[in-house]
N, C-alpha and C positions, 0 to 999 in steps of 0.2 A: 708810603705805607710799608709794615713788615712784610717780607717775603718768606711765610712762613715754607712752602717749598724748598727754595733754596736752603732755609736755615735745615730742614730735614737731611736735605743733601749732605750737608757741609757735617754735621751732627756722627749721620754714618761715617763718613771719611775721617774723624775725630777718634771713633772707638778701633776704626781698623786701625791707624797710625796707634792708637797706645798698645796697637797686639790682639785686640779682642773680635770677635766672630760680633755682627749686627745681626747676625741670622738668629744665634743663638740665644732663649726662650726667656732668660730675663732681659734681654736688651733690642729686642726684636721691634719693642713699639715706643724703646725709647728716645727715637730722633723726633716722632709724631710729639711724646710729651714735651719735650724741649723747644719744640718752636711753638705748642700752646701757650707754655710759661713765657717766654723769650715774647709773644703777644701780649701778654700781659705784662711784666714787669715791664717791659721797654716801651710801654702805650705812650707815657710823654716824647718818645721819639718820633710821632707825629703832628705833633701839636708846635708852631711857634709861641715862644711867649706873646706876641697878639694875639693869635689863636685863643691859647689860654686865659687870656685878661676878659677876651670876649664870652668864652663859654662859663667865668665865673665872675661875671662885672657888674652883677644884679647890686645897688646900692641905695642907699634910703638918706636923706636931707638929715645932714647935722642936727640932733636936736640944741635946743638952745639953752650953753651954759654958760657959766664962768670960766674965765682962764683956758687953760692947753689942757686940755684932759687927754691923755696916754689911752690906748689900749694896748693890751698883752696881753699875747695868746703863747701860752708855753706848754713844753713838752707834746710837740705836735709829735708822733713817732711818725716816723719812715723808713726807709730803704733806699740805696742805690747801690749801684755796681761803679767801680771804678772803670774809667778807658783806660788804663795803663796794662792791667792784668784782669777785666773783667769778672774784678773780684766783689764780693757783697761791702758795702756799708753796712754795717748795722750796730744795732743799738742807738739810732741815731736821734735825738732829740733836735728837734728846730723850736726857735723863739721867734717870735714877730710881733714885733711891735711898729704902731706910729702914733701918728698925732694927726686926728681929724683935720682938714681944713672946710669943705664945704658939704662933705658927704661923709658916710660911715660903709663899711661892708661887714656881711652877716659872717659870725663865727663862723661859722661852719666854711665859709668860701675860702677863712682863710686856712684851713686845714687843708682843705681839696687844693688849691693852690701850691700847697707845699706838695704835698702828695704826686699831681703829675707833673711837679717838675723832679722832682728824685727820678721817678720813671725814666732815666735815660743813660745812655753812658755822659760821663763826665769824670770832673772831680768836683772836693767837698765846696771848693770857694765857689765857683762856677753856681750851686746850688741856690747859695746865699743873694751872689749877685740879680739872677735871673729871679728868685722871689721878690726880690724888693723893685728890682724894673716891672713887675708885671703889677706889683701893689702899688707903685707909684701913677702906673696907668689908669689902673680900677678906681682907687681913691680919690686921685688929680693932688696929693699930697707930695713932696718930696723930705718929708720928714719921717724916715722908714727904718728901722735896726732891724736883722737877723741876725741869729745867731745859733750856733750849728755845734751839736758834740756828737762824736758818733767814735766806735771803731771799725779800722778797717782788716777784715781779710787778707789782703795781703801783708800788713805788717802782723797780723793774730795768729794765723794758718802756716803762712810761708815765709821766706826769707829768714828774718830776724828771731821771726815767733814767739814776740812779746805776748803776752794775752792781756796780758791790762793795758798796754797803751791805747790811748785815747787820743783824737784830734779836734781839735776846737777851732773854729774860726768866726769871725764876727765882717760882716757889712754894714755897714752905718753911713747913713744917705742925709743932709740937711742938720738938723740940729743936732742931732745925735753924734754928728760928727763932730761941731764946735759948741757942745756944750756938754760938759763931761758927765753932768749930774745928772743927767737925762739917761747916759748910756750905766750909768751905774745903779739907776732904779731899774732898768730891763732887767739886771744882771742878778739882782738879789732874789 
């Protein structure tokens, strides 16, 4: 679990090291808001991906069609921080898509899905991976694409301080993987 205590602690020791007074009347209860948010945004940092497969695994029996019918759910938005510089992700659109095998999950799960896995530190691939592992559990499908644009904060902000770069990455589990025209329908 967060220790939002400690994170207070650590918060104040942050503003003395840049030179600033914690006492002082705009920053006095800003270690308090920092570890609210820091609960919040980092809430997928208590969750394993079972965890999470389990708290969004509600699924309903394939209905009965023809052929490999796709679902895609795009432009999920989200957020994350990177672990390098605990800097923001954002702008960050995720795709998901698969291909039913004997069950469906409801829209909306796969949203929430994406949602508290961003919630952690990491990076952007890691994102990708850990959604399609937990969609492969929920499902019982191994036919799963994500696909991930976002920019980051540290290349936007600092360093380099491009503001248009962008990073894109894709996971692609089962067919998506050797079968090209599959991952090019997600894409369009």
């Amino acid at each position: 679990m967060i220790d939002t205590q400690a994170i207070k602690e650590h918060i104040r020791g942050i503003i003395m090291a840049l030179g600033d007074d914690p006492q002082r009347e705009g920053l006095i209860e800003t270690p308090d808001r920092v570890a609210r948010m820091y609960e919040e945004v980092f809430e997928g940092m208590n969750y394993t991906n079972d965890d999470i497969a389990q708290m969004y695994g509600k699924t309903f029996e394939k209905p009965k069609q023809n052929g490999d019918d796709m679902v895609v759910v795009k432009d999920i938005e989200v957020f994350s921080y990177c672990e390098h510089h605990i800097a923001l992700m954002y702008n960050m659109k995720v795709t998901v898509a698969y291909i039913p095998k004997d069950k469906i999950i409801g829209l909306s799960k796969i949203a929430r899905i994406a949602d508290m896995v961003a919630k952690r530190l990491q990076v952007q691939e890691r994102i990708g991976s850990d959604i399609a592992e937990i969609m492969q559990k929920v499902t019982g499908s191994e036919d799963i694409a994500v696909l991930i644009e976002a920019n980051h904060s540290c290349m936007t902000a600092r360093g380099i301080k491009n503001a248009e770069a962008k990073t894109f990455t894709s996971k692609l589990c089962g067919r998506f993987k050797t079968e090209p025209e599959l991952y090019n329908r997600v894409k369009q």
